[in-house]
N, C-alpha and C positions, 0 to 999 in steps of 0.2 A: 867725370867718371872714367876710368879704367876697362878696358876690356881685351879680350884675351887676342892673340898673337891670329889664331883662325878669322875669329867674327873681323879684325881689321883688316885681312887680307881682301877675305870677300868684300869689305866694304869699299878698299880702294879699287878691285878690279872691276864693282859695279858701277862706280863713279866714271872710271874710265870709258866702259861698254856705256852707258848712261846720257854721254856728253851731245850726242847728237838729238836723243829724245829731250832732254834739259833745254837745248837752242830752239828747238818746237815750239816750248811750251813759252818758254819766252817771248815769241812769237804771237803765240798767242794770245797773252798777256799783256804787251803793249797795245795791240790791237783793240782790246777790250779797254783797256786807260783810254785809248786814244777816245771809244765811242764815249765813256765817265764825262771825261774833260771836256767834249764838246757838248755833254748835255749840259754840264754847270755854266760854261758859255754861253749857251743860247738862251739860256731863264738868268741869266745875270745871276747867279749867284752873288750874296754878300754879305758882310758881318750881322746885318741886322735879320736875316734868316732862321741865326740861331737863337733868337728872341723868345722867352718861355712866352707859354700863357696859362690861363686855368679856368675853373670852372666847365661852362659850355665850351671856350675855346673859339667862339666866332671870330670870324677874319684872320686865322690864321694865317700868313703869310709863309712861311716859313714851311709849314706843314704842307698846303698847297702846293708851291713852286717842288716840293719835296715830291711830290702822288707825277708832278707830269715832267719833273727828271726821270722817275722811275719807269713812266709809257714810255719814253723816246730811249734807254737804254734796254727793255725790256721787248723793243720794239711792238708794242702794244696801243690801244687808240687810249686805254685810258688804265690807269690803277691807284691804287692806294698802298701806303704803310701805316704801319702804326704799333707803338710801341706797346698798345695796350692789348694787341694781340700774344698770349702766354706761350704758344709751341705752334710749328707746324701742323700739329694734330687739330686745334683750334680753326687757324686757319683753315684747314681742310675743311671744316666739320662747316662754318662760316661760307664757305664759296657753294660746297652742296648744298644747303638748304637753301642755301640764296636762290638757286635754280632749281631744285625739284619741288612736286607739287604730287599729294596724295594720287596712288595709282600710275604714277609715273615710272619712266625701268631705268634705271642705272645699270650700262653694261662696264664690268670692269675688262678691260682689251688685255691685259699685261699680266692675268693670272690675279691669285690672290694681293690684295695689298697689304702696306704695313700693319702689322700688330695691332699699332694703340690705334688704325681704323676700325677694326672690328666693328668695336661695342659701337660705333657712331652707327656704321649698315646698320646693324643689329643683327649679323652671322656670328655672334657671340655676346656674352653677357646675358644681362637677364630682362626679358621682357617688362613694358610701361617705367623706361629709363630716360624712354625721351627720344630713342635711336630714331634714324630715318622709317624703319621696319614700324613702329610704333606710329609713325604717321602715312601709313598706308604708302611708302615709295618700294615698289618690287625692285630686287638685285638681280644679274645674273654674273657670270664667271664667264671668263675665253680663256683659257692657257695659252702663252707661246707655244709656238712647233720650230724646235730646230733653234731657240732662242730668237726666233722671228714672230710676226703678228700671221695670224692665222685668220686669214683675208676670208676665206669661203665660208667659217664658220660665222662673221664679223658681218659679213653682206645678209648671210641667210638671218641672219637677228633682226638687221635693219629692214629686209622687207617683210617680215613675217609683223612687225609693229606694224608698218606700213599699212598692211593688207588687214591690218584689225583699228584700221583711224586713226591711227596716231603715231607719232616717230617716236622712236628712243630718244628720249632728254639730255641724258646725259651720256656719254664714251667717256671712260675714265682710262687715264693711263699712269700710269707710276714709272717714272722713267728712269729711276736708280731701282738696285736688286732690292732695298730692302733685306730682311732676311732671309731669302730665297739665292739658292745657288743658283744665276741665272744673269747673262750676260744685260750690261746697263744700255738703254737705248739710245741712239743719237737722234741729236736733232731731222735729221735726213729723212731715218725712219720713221721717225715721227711726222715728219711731211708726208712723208708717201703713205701713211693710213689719214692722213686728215685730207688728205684730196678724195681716197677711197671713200672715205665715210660720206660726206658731202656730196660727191658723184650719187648716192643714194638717195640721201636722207639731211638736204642742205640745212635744212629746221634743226636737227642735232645739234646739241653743244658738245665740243671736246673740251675736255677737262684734265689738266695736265699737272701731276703731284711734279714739281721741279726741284724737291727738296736734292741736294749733291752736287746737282747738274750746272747751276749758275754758274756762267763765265769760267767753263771747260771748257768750252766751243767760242765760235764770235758770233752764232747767232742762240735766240735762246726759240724755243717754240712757237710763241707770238709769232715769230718771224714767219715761219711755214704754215702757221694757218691755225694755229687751236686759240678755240674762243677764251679760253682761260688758265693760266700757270699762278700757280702758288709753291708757296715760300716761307721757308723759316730764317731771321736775322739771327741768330744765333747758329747758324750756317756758313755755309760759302758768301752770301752780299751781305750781310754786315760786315766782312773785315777783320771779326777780332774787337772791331769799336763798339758797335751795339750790347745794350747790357741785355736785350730781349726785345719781339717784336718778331712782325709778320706781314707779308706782303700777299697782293693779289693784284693780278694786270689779264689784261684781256681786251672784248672787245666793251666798246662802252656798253652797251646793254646788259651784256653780264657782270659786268665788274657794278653798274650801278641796282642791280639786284642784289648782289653780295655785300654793297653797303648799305642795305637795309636788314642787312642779319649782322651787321656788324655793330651798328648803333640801332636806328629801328625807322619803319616806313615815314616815310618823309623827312626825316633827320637825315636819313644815307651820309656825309662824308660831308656837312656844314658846321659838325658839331667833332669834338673833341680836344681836351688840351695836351697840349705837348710838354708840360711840366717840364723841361730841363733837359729831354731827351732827343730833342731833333740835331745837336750838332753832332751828337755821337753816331744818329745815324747818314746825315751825310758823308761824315768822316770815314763811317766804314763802308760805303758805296764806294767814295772816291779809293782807297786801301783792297777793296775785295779784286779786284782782278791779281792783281798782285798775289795777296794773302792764298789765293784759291788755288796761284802758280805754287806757292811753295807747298803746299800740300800736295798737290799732285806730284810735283817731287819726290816727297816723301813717300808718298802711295807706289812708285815705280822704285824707288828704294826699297824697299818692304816685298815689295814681289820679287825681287833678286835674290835678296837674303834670303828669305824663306825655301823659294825656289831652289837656291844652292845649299841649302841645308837639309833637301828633301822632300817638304812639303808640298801640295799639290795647292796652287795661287789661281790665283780671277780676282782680275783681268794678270795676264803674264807680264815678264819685265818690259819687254818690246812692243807691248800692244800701247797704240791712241787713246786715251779715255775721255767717257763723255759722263762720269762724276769724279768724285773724291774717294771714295771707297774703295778698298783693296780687300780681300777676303784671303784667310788662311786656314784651309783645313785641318784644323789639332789632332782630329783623331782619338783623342781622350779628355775625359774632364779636366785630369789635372795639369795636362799643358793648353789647355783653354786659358785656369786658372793663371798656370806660370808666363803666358806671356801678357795679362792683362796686370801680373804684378811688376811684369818688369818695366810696363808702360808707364805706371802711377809713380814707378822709382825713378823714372828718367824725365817725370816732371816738372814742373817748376812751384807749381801748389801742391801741396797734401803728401810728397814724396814720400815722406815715414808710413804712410795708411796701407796696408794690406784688402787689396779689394775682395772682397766676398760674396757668390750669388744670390741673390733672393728675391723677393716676389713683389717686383715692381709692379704698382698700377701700370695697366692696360695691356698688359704681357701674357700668353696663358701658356706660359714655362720661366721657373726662376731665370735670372738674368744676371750675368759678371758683368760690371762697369767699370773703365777703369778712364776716369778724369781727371787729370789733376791739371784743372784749367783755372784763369780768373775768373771766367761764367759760365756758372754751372752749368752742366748738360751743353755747353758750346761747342757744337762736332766738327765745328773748322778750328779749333782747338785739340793738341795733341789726345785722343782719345781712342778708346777700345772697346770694346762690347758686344757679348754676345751669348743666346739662349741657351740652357743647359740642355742640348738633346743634340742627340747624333747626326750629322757627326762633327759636331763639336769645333761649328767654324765659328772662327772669328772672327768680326766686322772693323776693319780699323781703319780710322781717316782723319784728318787734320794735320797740322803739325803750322804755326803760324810763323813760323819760319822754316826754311828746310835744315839749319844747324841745330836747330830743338829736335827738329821731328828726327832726324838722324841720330841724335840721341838718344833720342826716348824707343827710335826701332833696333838697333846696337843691343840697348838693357834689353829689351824684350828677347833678343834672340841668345842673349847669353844667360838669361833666366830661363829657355827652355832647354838649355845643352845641360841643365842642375837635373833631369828628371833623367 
């Protein structure tokens, strides 16, 4: 692709200003190989790993060794994968009922969560769908203050359960924005409310949406303390390799409740086959620190350009991050629109398709997509997306290289200089 004499300049002088956040993340990135490689050392990985099976799938070996590479990178006592898990949302939906129990409270800490949660709470959609609401689990809400946790309002929850017999079950935290303009959490932060929470109310489980967040940082949540982190492979830890799939790691006791909503009570994580698909997903373990670096490349690419073009960005060029996600405020529909086509055009599948909003299940506003990835919906894949309502930001992250993603952010900024 071709682009004009402006969008090249800024892109060389962002390259330039760029070169010392680039060596960071690099940094970081080996770091996170370094922790892969020594989990594949330590469970011997080997050719016979990648061994299908079917049916029940008993004695999976492969599968197995696959759940406690994943505790010891995840730093967690224990988890699972599995490719039979559809979306992050699943997952999600899988680790909460795993731990809630009628009359129980779900506190959400981090403001509202993703969209396609909703209809799961049941603070949207329509009543006897099966949501948690439907089975007697009360919700409540915290907003951030300041894009921080908002510790007093956070305390006075957990002892008002308290002083009525019973703890709060679950602290839910969503540690990417999500569609909310609102800064992404670190791992740090998230230590410092899971020691608070605990100081409380140690019976609590914290529950950690990690969807963006994988191998930003060199540690992941597990590490500081929350009993459970979930995951989408079609994310940041597949890689790129995974065709689909989802993860959950935590502490044993929670993860071994959540594998009983994942297959069913007393089966938990003895059952399942792996039909063909375990070497792709070690392949994209061992591949995502990597993959996760050139995105976030891309992501601090994206907030330059933008930035120098005018637009008002989160996280900024110069800022650390602790996901993949870059935001850009369009300000009107149809540069929503023009920069989600100039994504699709600078893609490697679908380039000719013209992306259009509409009414995706689990969304409650049409929605522009713009993919043009090898698996579908794969957001550590070059992609864009975002709700039709003011003011008209855009969500964008992947790029499984940074000379694609560079690309693919180029088209998008000289598709909005058309408007």
């Amino acid at each position: 692709m071709q682009f004009s004499q402006k969008i090249n300049e800024i892109a060389a002088k962002a390259e330039r200003d760029l070169a010392p956040i680039f060596a960071k993340i690099d940094e970081i990135s080996y770091e996170n190989t370094n922790k892969v490689m020594d989990a594949f050392r330590e469970h011997r990985v080997a050719a016979t790993n990648f061994d299908t099976t079917s049916g029940y799938g008993y004695d999976d070996r492969g599968r197995d060794v696959l759940d406690e590479i994943w505790a010891d990178v995840m730093g967690a006592e224990k988890a699972f994968v599995r490719h039979q898990i559809v979306n992050g949302t699943q997952a999600l939906t899988i680790g909460l009922f795993g731990l809630l129990r009628p009359d129980d409270l779900m506190c959400s800490i981090a403001g509202k969560p993703y969209d396609t949660l909703e209809e799961v709470i049941g603070i949207a959609g329509e009543a006897g769908n099966g949501s948690l609401a439907d089975f007697g689990v009360r919700y409540k809400q915290i907003d951030l203050v300041n894009d921080g946790f908002d510790f007093d309002a956070i305390g006075e929850t957990l002892r008002t359960e308290l002083d009525g017999g019973r703890p709060v079950k679950v602290i839910f935290i969503q540690r990417s924005k999500g569609y909310l303009n609102r800064k992404t959490l670190t791992v740090d932060e998230i230590g410092e409310v899971v020691k608070f929470v605990k100081s409380i109310s140690p019976e609590t489980y914290v529950v950690v949406d990690n969807c963006y967040g994988e191998f930003t940082e060199t540690r992941e949540p597990c590490a500081v303390g929350a009993d459970m982190i979930i995951g989408s492979l079609i994310k940041n830890p597949g890689g790129g390799m995974a065709e689909t799939g989802g993860y959950i790691a935590g502490s044993a006791r929670a993860v071994e409740l959540a594998s009983y909503r994942l297959t069913s009570v007393g089966c938990g994580l003895e059952v399942g086959a792996t039909v063909g698909q375990t070497k792709n997903m070690y392949k994209g373990l061992f591949y995502a620190p990597h993959t996760t670096a050139q995105a976030l490349k891309t992501a601090h690419l994206a907030a330059y350009v933008f930035e120098a073009l005018g637009y008002n960005v989160s996280p900024k060029w110069n800022e650390m991050r602790s996901d993949i996600i870059q935001t850009v405020i369009t300000g009107k529909p149809e540069l929503l629109c023009k920069f989600c086509e100039g994504i699709q055009k600078g893609s490697p599948v679908d380039s000719f398709v013209t992306p259009m909003p509409w009414a995706m299940p689990g969304y409650t506003d049409e929605v522009i997509m713009a993919a043009g990835a090898f698996v579908q919906g794969a957001s550590i894949e070059l992609s864009a997306d975002g709700p039709m309502r003011p003011p008209y930001t855009v969500f964008f992250q992947g790029g499984l290289t940074y000379e694609s993603g560079k690309i693919g952010i180029l088209s998008a900024a000289e598709s909005m200089l058309t408007v």
